[in-house]
CHARMM internal coordinates of N, CA and C (Angstrom, degrees):
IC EDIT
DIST 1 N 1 CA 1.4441
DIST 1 CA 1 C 1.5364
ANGL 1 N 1 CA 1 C 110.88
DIST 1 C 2 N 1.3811
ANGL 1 CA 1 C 2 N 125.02
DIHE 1 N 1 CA 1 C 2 N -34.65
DIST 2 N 2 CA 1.1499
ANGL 1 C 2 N 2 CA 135.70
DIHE 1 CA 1 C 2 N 2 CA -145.85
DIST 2 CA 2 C 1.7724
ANGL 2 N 2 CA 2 C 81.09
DIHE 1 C 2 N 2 CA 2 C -104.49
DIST 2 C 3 N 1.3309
ANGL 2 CA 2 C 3 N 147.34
DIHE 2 N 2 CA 2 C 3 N -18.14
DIST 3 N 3 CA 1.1886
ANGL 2 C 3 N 3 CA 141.98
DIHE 2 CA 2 C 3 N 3 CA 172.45
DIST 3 CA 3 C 1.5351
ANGL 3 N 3 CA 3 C 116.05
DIHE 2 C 3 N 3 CA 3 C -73.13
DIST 3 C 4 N 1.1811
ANGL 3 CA 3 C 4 N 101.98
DIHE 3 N 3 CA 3 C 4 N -34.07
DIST 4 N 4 CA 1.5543
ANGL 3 C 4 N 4 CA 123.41
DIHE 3 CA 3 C 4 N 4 CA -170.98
DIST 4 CA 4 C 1.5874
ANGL 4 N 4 CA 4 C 104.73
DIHE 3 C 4 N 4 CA 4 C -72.75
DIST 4 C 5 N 1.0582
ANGL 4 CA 4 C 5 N 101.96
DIHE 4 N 4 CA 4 C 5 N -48.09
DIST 5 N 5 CA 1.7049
ANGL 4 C 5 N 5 CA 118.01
DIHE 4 CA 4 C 5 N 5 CA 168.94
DIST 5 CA 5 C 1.5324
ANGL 5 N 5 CA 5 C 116.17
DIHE 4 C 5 N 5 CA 5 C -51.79
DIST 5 C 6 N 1.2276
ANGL 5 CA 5 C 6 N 123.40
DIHE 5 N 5 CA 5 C 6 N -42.51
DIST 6 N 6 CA 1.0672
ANGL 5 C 6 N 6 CA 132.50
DIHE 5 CA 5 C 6 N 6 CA -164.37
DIST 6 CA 6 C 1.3085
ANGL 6 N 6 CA 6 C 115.64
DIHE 5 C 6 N 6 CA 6 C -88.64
DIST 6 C 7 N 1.8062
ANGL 6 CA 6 C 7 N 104.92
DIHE 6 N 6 CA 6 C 7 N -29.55
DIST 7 N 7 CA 1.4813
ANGL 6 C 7 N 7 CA 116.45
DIHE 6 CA 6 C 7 N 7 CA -165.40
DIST 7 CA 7 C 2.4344
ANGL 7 N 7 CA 7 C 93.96
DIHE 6 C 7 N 7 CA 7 C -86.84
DIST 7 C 8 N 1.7676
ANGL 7 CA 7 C 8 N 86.93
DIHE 7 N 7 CA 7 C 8 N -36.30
DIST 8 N 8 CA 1.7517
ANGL 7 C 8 N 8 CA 78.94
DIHE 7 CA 7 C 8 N 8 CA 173.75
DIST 8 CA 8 C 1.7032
ANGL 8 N 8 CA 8 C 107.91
DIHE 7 C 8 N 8 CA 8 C -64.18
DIST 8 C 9 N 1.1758
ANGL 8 CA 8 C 9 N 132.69
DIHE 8 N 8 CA 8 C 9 N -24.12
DIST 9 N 9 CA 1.4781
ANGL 8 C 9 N 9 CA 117.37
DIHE 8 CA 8 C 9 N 9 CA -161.14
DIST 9 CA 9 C 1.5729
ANGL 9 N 9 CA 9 C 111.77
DIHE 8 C 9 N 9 CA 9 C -88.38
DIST 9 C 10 N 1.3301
ANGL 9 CA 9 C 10 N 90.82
DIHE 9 N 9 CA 9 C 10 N -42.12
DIST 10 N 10 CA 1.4596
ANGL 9 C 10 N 10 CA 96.32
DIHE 9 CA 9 C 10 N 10 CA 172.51
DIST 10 CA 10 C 2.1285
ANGL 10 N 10 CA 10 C 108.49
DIHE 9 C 10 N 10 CA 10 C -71.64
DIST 10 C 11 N 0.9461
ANGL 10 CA 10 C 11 N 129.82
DIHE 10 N 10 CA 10 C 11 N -8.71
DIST 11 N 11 CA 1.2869
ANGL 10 C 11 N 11 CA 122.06
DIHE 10 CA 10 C 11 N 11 CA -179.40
DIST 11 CA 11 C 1.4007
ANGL 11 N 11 CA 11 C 93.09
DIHE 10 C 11 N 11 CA 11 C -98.36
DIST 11 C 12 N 1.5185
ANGL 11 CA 11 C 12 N 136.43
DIHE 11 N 11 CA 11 C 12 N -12.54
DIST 12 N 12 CA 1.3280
ANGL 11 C 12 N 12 CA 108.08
DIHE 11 CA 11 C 12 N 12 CA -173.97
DIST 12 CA 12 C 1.5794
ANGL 12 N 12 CA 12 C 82.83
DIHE 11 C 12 N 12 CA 12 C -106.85
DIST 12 C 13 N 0.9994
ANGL 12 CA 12 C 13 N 142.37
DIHE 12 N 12 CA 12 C 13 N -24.17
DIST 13 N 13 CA 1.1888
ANGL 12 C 13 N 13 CA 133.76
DIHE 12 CA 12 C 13 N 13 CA 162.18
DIST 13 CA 13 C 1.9089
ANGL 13 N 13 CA 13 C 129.96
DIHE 12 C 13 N 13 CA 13 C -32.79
DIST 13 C 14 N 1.3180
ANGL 13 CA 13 C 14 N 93.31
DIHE 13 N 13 CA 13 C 14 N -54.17
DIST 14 N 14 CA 1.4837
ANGL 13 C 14 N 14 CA 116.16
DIHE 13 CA 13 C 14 N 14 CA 160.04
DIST 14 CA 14 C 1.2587
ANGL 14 N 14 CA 14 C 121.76
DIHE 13 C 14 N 14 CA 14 C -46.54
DIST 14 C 15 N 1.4634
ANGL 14 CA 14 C 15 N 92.80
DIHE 14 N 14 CA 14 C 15 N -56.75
DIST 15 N 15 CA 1.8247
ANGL 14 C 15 N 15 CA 93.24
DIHE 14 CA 14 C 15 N 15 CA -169.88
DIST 15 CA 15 C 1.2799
ANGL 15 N 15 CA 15 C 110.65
DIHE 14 C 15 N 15 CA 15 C -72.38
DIST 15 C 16 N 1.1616
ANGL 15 CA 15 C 16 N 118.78
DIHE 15 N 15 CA 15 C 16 N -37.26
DIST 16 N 16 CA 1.5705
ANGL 15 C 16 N 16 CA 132.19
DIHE 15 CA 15 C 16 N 16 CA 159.21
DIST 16 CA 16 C 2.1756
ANGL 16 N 16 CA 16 C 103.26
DIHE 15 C 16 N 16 CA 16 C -24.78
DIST 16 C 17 N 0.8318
ANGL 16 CA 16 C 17 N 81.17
DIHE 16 N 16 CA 16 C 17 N -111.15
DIST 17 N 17 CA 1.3680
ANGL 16 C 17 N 17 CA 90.09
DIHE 16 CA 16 C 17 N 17 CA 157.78
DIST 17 CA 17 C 1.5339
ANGL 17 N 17 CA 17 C 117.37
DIHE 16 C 17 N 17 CA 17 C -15.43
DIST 17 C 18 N 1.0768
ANGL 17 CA 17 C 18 N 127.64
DIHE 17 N 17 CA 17 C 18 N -88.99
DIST 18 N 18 CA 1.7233
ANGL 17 C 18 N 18 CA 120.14
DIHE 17 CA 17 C 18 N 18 CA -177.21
DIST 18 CA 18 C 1.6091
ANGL 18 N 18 CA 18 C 85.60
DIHE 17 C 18 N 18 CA 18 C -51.42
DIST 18 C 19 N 0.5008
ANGL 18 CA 18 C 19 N 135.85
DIHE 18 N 18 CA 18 C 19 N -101.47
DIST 19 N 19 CA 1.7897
ANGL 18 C 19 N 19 CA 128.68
DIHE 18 CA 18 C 19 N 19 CA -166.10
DIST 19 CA 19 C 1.6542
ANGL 19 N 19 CA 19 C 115.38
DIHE 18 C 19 N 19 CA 19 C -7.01
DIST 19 C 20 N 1.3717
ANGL 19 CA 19 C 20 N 127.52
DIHE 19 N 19 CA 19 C 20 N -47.91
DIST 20 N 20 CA 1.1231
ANGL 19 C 20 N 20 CA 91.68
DIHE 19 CA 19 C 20 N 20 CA -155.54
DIST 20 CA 20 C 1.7852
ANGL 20 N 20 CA 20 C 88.29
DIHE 19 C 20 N 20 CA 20 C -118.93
DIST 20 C 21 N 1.1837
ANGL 20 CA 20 C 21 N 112.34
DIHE 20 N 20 CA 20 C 21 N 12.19
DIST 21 N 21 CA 1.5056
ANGL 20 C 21 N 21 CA 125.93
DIHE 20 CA 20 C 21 N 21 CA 168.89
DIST 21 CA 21 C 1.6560
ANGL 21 N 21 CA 21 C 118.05
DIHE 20 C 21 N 21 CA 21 C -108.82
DIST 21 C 22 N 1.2997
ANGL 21 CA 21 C 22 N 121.58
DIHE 21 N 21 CA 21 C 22 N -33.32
DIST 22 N 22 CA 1.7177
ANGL 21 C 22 N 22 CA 108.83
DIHE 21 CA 21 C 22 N 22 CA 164.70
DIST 22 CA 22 C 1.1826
ANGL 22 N 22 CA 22 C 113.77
DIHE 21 C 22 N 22 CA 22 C -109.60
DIST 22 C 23 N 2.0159
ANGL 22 CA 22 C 23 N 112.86
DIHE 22 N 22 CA 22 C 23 N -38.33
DIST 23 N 23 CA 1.3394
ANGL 22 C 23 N 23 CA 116.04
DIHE 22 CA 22 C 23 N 23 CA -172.77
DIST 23 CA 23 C 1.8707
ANGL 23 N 23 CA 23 C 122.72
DIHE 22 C 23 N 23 CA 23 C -47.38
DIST 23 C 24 N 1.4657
ANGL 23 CA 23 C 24 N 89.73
DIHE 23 N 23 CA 23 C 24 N -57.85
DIST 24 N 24 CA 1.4933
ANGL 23 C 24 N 24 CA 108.48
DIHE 23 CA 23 C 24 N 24 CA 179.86
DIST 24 CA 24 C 1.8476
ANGL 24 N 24 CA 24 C 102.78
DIHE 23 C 24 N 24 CA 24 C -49.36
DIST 24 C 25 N 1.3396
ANGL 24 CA 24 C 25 N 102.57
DIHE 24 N 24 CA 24 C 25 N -90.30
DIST 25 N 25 CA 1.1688
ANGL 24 C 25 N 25 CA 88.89
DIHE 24 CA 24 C 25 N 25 CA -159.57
DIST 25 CA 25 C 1.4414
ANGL 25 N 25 CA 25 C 139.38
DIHE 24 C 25 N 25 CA 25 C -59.00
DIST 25 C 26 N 1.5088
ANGL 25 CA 25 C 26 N 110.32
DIHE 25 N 25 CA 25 C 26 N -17.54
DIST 26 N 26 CA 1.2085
ANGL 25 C 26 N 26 CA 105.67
DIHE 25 CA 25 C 26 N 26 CA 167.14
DIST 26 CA 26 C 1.8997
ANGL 26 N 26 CA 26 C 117.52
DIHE 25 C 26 N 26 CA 26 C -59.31
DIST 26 C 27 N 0.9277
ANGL 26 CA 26 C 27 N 130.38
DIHE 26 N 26 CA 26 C 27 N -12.21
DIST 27 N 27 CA 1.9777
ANGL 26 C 27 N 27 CA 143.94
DIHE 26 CA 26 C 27 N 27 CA 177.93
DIST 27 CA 27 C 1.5662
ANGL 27 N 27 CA 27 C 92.44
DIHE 26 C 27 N 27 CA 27 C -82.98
DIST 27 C 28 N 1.2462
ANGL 27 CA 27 C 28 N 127.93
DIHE 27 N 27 CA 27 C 28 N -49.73
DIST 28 N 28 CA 1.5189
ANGL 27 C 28 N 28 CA 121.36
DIHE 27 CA 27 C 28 N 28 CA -135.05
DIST 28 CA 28 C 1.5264
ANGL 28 N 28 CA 28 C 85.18
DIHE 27 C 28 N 28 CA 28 C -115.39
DIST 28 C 29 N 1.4633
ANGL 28 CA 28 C 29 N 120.75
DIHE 28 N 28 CA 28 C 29 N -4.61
DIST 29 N 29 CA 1.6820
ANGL 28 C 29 N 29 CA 113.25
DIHE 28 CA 28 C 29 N 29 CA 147.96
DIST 29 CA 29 C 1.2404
ANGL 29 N 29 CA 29 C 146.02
DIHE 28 C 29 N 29 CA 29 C -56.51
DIST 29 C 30 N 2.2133
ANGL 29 CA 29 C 30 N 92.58
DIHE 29 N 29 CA 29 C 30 N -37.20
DIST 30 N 30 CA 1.1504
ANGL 29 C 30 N 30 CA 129.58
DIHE 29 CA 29 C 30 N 30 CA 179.05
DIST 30 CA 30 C 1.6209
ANGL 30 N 30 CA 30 C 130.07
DIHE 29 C 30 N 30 CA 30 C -76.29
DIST 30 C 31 N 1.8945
ANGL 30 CA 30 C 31 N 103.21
DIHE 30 N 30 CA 30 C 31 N 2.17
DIST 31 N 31 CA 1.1350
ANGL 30 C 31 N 31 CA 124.89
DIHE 30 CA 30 C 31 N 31 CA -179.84
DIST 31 CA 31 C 1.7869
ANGL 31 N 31 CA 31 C 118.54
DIHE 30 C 31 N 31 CA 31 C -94.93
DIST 31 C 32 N 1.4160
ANGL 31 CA 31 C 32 N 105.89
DIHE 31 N 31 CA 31 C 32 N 132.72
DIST 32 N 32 CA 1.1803
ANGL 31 C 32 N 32 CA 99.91
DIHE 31 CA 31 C 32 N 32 CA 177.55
DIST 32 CA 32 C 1.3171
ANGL 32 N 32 CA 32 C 131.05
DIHE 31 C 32 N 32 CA 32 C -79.61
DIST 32 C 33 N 1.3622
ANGL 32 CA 32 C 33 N 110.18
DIHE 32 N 32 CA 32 C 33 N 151.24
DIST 33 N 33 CA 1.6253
ANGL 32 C 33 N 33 CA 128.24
DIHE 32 CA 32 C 33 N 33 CA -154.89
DIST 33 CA 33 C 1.6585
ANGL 33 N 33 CA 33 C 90.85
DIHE 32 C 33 N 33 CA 33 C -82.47
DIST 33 C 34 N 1.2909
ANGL 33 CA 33 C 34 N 113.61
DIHE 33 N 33 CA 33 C 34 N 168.37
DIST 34 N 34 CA 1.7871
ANGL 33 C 34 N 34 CA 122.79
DIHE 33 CA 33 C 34 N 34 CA 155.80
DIST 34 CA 34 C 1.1453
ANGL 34 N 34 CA 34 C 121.98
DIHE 33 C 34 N 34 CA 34 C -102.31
DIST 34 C 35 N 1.7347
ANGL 34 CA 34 C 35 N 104.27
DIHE 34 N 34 CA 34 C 35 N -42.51
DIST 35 N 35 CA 1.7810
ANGL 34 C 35 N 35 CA 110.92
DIHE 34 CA 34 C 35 N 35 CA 159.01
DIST 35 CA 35 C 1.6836
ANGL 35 N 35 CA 35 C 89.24
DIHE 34 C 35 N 35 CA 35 C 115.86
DIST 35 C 36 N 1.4554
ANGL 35 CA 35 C 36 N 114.14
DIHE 35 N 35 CA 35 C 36 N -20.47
DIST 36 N 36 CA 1.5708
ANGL 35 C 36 N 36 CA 108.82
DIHE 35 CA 35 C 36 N 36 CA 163.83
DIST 36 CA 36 C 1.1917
ANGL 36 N 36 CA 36 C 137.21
DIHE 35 C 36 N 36 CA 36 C -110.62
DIST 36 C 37 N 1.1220
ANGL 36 CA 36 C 37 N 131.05
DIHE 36 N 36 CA 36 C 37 N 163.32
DIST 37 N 37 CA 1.4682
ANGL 36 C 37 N 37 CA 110.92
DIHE 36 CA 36 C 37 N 37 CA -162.86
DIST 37 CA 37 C 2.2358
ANGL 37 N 37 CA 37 C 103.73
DIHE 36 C 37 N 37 CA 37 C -84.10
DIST 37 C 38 N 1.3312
ANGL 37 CA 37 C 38 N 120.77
DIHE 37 N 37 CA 37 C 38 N -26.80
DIST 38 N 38 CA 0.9440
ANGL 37 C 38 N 38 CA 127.76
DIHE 37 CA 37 C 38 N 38 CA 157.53
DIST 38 CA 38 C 1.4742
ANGL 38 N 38 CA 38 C 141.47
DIHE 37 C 38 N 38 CA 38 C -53.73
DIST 38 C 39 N 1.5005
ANGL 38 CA 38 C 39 N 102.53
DIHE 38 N 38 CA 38 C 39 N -9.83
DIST 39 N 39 CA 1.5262
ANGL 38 C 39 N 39 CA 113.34
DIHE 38 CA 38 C 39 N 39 CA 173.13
DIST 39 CA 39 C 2.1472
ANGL 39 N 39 CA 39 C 99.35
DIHE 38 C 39 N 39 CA 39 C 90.73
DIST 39 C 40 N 1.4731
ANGL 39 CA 39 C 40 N 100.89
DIHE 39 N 39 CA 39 C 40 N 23.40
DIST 40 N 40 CA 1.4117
ANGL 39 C 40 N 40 CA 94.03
DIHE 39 CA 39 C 40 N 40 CA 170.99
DIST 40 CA 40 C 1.6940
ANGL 40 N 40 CA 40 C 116.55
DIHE 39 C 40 N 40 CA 40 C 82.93
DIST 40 C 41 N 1.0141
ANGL 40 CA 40 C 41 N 110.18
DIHE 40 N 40 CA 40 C 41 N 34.69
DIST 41 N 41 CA 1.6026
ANGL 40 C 41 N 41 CA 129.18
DIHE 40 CA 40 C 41 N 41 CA -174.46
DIST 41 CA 41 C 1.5500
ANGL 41 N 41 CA 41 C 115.92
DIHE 40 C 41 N 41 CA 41 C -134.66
DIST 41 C 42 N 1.4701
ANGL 41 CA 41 C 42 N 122.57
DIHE 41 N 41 CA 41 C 42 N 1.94
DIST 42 N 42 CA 1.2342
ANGL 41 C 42 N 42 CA 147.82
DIHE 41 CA 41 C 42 N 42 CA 171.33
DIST 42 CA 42 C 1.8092
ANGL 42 N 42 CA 42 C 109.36
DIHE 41 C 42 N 42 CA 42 C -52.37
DIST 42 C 43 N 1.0779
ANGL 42 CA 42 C 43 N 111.84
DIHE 42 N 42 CA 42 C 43 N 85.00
DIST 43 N 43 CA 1.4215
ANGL 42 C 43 N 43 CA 107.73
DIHE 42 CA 42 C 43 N 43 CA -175.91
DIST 43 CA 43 C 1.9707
ANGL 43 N 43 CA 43 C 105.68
DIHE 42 C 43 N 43 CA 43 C -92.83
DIST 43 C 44 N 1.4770
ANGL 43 CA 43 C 44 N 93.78
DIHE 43 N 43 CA 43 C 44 N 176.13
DIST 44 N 44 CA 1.3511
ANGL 43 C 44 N 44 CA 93.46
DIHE 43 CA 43 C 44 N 44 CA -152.01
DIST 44 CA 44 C 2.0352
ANGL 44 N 44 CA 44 C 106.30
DIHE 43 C 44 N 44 CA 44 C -118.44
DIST 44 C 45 N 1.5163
ANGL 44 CA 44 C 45 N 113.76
DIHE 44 N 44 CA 44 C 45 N 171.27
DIST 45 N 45 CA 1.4366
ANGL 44 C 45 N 45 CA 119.20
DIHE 44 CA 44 C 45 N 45 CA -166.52
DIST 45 CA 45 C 1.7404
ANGL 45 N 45 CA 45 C 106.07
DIHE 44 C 45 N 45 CA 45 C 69.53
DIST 45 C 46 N 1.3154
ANGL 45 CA 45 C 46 N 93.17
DIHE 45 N 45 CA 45 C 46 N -166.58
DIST 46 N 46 CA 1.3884
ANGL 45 C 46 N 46 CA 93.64
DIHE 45 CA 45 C 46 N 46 CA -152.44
DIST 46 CA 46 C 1.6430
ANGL 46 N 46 CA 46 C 101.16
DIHE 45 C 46 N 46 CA 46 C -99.75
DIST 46 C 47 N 1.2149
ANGL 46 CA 46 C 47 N 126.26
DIHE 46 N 46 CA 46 C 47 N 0.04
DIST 47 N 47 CA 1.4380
ANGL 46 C 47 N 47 CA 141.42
DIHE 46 CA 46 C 47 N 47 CA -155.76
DIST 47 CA 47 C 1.7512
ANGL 47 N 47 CA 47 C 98.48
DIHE 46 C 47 N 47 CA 47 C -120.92
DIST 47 C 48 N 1.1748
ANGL 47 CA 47 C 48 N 116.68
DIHE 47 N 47 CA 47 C 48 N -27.15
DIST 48 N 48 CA 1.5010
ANGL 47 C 48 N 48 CA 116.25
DIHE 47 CA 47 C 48 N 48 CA -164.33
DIST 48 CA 48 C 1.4835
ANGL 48 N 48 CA 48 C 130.14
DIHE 47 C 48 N 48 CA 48 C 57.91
DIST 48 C 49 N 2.0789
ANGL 48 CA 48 C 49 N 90.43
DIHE 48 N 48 CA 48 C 49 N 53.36
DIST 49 N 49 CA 1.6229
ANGL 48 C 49 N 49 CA 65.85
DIHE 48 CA 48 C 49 N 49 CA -172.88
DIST 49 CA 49 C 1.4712
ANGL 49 N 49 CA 49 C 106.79
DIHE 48 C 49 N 49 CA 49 C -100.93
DIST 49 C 50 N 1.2223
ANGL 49 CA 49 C 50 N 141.77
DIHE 49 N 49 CA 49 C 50 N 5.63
DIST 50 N 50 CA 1.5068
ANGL 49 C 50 N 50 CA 154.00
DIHE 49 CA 49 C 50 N 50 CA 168.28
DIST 50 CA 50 C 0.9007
ANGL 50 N 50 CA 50 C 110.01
DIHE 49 C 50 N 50 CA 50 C 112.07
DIST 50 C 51 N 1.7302
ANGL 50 CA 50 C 51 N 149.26
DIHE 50 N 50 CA 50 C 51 N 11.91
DIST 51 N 51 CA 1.2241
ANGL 50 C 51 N 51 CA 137.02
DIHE 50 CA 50 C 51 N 51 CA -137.40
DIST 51 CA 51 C 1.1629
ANGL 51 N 51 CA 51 C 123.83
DIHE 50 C 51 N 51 CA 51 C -80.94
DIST 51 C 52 N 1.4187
ANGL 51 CA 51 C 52 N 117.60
DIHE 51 N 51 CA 51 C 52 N -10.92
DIST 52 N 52 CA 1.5402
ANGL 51 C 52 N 52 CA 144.59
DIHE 51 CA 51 C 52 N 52 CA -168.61
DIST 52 CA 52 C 1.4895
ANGL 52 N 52 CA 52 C 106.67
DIHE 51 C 52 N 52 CA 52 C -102.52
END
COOR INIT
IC SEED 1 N 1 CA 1 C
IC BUILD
């Protein structure tokens, strides 16, 4: 009983792990960038008025 226990903790342990160390980032690599740090709302000159 006490093997069975050990073998579930350590497997959710694992998956834990591959999840938030290979799973994640390899997906959230696959996401596209905007190129600004604002999400692409970066207006331009020194006043901001967008004119560009």
């Amino acid at each position: 009983m006490q093997t069975i226990l050990v073998i579930l903790t350590f497997s959710l342990a694992a998956g834990y792990v591959v999840k938030k160390f290979v799973w994640t980032p390899i997906f959230e690599g696959r996401q596209r960038s905007t190129g600004t740090l604002d999400g692409g709302k970066t207006k331009c000159g020194n006043k901001g008025c967008g004119c560009h």
